[in-house]
N, C-alpha and C positions, 0 to 999 in steps of 0.2 A: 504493500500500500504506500511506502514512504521513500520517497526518492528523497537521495542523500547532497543533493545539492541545490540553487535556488534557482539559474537559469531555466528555463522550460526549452524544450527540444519540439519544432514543428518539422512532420514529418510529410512530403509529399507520395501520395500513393500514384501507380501509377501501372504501367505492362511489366515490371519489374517486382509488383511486391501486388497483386492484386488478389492471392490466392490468403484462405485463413491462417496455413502455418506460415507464413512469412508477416502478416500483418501483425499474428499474436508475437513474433519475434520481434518487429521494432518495438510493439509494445513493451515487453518484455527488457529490451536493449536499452529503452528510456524514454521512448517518444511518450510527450505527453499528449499532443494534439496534432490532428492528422489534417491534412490537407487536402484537398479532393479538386483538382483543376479541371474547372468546365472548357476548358480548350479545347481538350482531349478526353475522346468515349465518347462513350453516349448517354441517352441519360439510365438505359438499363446497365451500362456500366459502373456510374456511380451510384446507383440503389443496390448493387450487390455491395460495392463496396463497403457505401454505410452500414449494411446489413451486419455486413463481417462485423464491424467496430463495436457497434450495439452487442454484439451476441458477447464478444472479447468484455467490453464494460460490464454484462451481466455477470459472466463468468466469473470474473474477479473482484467485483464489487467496487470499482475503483471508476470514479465516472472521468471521463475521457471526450473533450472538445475538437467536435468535430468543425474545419471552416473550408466553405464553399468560395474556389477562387475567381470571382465571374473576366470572361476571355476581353472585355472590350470592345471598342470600335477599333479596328485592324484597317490602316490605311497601305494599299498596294498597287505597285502598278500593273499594268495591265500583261498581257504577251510579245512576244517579242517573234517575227518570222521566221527566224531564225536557231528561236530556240532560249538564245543569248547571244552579246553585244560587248566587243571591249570598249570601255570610255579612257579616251588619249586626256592628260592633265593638261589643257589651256580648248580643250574643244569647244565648239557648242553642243547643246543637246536642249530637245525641249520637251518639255508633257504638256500633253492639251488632253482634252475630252473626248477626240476623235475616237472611234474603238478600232479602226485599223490597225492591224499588227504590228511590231513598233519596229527599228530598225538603227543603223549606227546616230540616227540624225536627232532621231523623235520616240515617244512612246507613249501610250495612253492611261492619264493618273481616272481613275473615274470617280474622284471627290470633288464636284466642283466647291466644295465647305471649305478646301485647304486653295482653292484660287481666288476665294473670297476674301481672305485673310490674308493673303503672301500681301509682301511687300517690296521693295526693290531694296537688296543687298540681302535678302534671307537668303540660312540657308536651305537644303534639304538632303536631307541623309538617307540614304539607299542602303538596305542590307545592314543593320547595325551598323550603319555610321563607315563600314566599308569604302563607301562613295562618295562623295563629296559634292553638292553642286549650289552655285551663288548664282540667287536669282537678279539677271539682268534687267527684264522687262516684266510685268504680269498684266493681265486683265481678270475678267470674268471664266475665260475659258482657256488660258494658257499658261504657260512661264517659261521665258526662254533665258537660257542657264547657260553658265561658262563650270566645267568642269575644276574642280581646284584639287581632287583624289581621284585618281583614276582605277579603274575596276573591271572586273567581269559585273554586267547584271544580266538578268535572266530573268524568266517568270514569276510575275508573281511575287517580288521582293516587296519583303516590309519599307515604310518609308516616316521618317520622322521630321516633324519639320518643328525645333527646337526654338525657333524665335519668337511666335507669335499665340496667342489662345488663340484655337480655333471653335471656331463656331459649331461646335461635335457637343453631343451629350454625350454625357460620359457610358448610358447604357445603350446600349444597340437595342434593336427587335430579338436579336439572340438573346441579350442578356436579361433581358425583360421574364423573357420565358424559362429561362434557367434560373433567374431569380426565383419564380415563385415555382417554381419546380423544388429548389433546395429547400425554401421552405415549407413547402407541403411535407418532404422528407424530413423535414426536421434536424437541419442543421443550428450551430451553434451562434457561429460567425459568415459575415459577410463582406468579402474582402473585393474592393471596388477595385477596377483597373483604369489606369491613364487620371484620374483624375484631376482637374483642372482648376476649380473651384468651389465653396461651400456650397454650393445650390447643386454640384451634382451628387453629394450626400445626403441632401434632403431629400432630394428627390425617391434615390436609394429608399432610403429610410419612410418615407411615405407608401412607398411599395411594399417595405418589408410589412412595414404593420405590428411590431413589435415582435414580432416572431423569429429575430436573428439580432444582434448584436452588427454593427457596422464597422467594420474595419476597408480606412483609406492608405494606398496601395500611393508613397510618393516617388513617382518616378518622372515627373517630366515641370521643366524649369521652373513652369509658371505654379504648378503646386508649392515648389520651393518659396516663390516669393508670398504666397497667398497661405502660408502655412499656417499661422495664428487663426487665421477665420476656421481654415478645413481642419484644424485640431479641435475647436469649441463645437463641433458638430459632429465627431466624431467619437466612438466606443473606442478606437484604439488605432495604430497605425502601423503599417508594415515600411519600412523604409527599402525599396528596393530597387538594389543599385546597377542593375541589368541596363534598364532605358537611361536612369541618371547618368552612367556612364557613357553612354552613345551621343545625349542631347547636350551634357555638361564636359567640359573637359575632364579626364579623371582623374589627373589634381586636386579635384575642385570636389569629387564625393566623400573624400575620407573627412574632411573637417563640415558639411554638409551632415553627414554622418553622427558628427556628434553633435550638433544642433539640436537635428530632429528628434534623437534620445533623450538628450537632457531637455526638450522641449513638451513630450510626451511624459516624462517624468515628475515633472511640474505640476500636469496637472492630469496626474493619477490617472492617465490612461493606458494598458500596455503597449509596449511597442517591438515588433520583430526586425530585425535584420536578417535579408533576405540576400540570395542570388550569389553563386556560386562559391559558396563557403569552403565545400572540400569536394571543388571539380574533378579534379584529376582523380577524387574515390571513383567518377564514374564507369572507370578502365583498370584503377590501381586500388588492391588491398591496402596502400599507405596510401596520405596524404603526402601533399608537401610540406614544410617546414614554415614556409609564408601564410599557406591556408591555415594549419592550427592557429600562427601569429593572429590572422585574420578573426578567426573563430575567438580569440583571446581577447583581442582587443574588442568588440562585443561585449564580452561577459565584463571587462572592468568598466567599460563606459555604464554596466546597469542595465543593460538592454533586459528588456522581461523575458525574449526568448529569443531561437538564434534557429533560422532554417537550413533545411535541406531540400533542395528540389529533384534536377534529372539526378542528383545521387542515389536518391531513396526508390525514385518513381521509374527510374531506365537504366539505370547503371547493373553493375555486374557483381557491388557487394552494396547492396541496400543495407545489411543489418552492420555491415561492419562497419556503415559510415555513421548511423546512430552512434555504435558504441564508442568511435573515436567520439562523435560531438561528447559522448556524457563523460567521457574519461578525461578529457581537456576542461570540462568544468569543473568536475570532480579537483584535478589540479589545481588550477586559480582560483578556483575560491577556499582551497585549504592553506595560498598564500598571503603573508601578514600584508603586504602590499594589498590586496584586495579590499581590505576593509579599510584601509588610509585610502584608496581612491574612492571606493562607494559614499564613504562619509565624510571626502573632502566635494563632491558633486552634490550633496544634498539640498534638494529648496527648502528652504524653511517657509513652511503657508498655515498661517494663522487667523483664516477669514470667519470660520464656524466653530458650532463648540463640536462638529465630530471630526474637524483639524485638528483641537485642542486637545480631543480625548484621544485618539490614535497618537498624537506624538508623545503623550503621555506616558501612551502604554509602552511605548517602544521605551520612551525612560526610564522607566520603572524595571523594565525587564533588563537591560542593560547596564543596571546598577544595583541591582539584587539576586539575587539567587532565582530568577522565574524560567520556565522550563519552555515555552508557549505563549503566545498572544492568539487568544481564539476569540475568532469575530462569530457573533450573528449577524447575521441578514439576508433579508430578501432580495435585493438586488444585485447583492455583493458589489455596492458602491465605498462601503466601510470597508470591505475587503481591500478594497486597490487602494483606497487613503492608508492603510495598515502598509500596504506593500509600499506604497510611496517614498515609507521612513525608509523602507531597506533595514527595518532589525538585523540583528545579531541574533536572536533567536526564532525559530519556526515560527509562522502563522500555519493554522487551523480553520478554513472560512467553512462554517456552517450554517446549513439552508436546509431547512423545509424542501423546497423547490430542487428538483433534479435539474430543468434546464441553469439554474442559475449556479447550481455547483459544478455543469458543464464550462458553462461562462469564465468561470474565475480560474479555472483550469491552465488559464494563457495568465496570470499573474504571478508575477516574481517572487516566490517561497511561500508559495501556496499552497496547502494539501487542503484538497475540496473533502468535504463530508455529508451527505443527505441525513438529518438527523429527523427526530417525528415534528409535528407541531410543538409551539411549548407556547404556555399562557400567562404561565408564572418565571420569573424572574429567578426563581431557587430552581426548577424544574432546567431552566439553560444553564446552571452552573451544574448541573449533574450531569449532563448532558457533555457538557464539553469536559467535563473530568474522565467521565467514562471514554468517549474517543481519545483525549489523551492519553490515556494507558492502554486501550486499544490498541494502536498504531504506537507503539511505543516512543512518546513523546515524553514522557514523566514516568514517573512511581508514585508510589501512594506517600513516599514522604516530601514531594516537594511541592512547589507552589506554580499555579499559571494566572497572566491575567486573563482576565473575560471582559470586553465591550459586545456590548448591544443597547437596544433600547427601548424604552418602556412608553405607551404601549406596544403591544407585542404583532406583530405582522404587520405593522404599519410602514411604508416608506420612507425614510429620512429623519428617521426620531433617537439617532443613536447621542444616547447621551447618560450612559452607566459605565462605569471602569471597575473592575474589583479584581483584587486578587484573592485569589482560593487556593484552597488546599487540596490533595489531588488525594485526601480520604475523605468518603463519601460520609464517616463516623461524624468527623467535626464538621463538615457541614451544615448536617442535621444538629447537632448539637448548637449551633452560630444561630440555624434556620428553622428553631423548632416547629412550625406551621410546615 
């Protein structure tokens, strides 16, 4: 039940790990939360897959967040006669609307939303950033380009065009439907792609209907600049530095990088670091020596969790690459260095009294003998203010609610627990004693805090601190009713 470190491990499923004994093995190897990319499958693909996951959660008792990653609007061009086209560095070349097959001169973009928006001196990126091309002229239906990187392009390539919002929602007609696909299934998270602005999370979020948690996907400039807005509308945030790297020079990701952590950090919502952590696992039983660096540097910035993608989901050691992530964490955080950086990055936020009582608790615990800081609540918004502090010792988020102890599943030193109703305030301190000895957090002779709040399944009411004794004897004797 108790993973022995604080980072959380998101695992992508994929043709590589799609079957139960390899799913119950990342589990097993430490994935906490699993990732399901609507890019790829179908959607009977990923209904077995959650299936798998569910049956693994019952199995074990251990609840396990599932997050659906919707594919976005995918801007491409068109075919080429040929097949593909080498582009000479000072050429011209140009994309129009035309749908004629394209050739060394021209080719067909069919977005006319990205010729609405170009401007003279953008530029546009072909193939991950591969290609290079500075718009000379544009109108309505063109943009004729001087090549500045030269390339093979070929069908069908991705295209990025880094300088300007474009006038794209952020969810397609695809995504729309996979949206409310994932949530009929009963996903946890929902991780937006390309996002551009706070109005495409609303949006999002207006769709979900409460039924998923919304997680924004930063990868392209203009979310960089707009980041404050699309974080206050946001459940949590993926920082992934795949697109960042293509649209931004990538110099410019790794302190990007720590922005958006200690910005999501701030204000208590998790945040992952995504995109090609330990690549080379996807061919190689080792990593390289850079990538753990990679993976490490994550875990000291405080990142809530730290992904795996084609490693898990295509590659050729899926479970081996879980187990380097948890074994690399397992290491940094049993370094003394680790808790001088976590606690020299700290926000101190003092706006509410369940600010006041969460930094409390983390005080108390790291100046006494406490074993635990166990939260109630139902939204597990206390949960992620708890996780905010980064303790020195375990939290405990306990919920009534199974979707909500899925939820918190993605927060940083969080062991999720479903416990029953409780109505009384003596009835949650027995409660969280007994899962602390459960899951071996304490003995019966030490002490944990407990926050929650009275009344009881209310929203937003946390405003109780106690610490307790982890025998249930003087409880009752403290608590005689």
């Amino acid at each position: 039940m108790r993973r022995l470190r604080n980072v959380k491990i998101v695992a992508t499923l994929g043709p590589a790990s799609s079957d139960e004994p390899t799913i119950r093995a990342l589990f097993e190897a430490g994935a906490d939360v699993f990732r399901l990319n609507m890019s790829h499958g179908t959607h009977d693909d990923i209904r077995g897959r959650h299936t798998i996951i569910r049956k693994i959660e019952a199995d074990t008792g251990r609840p396990i967040a599932i997050l659906a990653d919707l594919q976005g609007p995918k801007l491409r061009v068109g075919v080429f006669a040929n097949g593909s086209e080498e582009l000479v560095e000072g050429a011209k070349f140009r994309m129009d609307l035309t749908d004629a097959p394209g050739n060394v001169d021209r080719v067909q973009l069919p977005h006319p939303e990205i010729f609405a928006a170009l401007e003279q001196g953008a530029s546009l990126l072909v193939n991950d950033g591969k290609i290079r091309l500075k718009v000379d002229e544009c109108g309505p239906d063109f943009a004729n380009c001087t090549v500045t990187v030269g390339g093979t392009i070929s069908n069908r390539k991705g295209v990025n065009v880094p300088d300007v919002v474009l006038p794209l929602a952020a969810l397609s007609t695809k995504d729309r439907a996979d949206l409310e696909f994932a949530c009929e299934l009963g996903v946890d998270w929902l991780a937006l792609s390309f996002v551009q602005r706070a109005e495409d999370v609303t949006e999002a979020r207006a769709l979900a209907r409460g039924r998923a948690a919304i997680l924004s996907k930063i990868e392209k400039p203009a979310a960089v600049k707009a980041y404050a807005e699309i974080l206050a509308v946001s459940d949590g945030i993926m920082v992934a530095r795949g697109d960042l790297g293509v649209e931004l020079p990538v110099q410019a990701v790794p302190p990007i990088q720590k922005r958006l952590v200690r910005g999501a950090r701030a204000a208590a919502k998790p945040v992952i670091v995504a995109t090609q952590m330990l690549e080379s696992m996807i061919e190689s039983p080792v990593p390289t020596r850079a990538e753990v660096s990679d993976v490490a540097t994550a875990i000291y910035e405080g990142a809530d969790a730290v992904m795996l993608s084609a490693e898990s989901a295509a590659g050729q050691y899926p479970v081996e690459a879980v187990t380097t992530m948890n074994n690399v964490a397992l290491s940094v955080e049993s370094d003394p260095t680790y808790r001088d950086v976590i606690e020299a990055s700290r926000s101190v936020v003092r706006k509410t009294m369940a600010d006041g009582i969460v930094s409390a608790a983390r005080e108390i615990a790291e100046t006494t003998d406490i074993k635990a800081i166990c939260c109630f609540s139902q939204t597990g918004n206390t949960v992620a203010l708890v996780a905010r502090e980064r303790p020195r010792v375990p939290i405990l988020g306990l919920t009534p609610l199974i979707a909500t102890a899925r939820r918190m599943c993605l927060s940083w030193g969080t062991t999720c627990v479903v416990t029953g109703e409780q109505d009384r305030f003596k009835g949650a301190v027995i409660a969280a004693v007994r899962a602390a000895l459960k899951y071996g957090f304490a003995t019966e002779k030490d002490h944990i805090v407990l926050t929650a709040g009275v009344p009881f399944n209310v929203q937003g009411t946390t405003n109780i601190l106690r610490i307790a004794p982890c025998d249930e004897r003087l409880i009752y004797k403290a608590d005689p009713e």
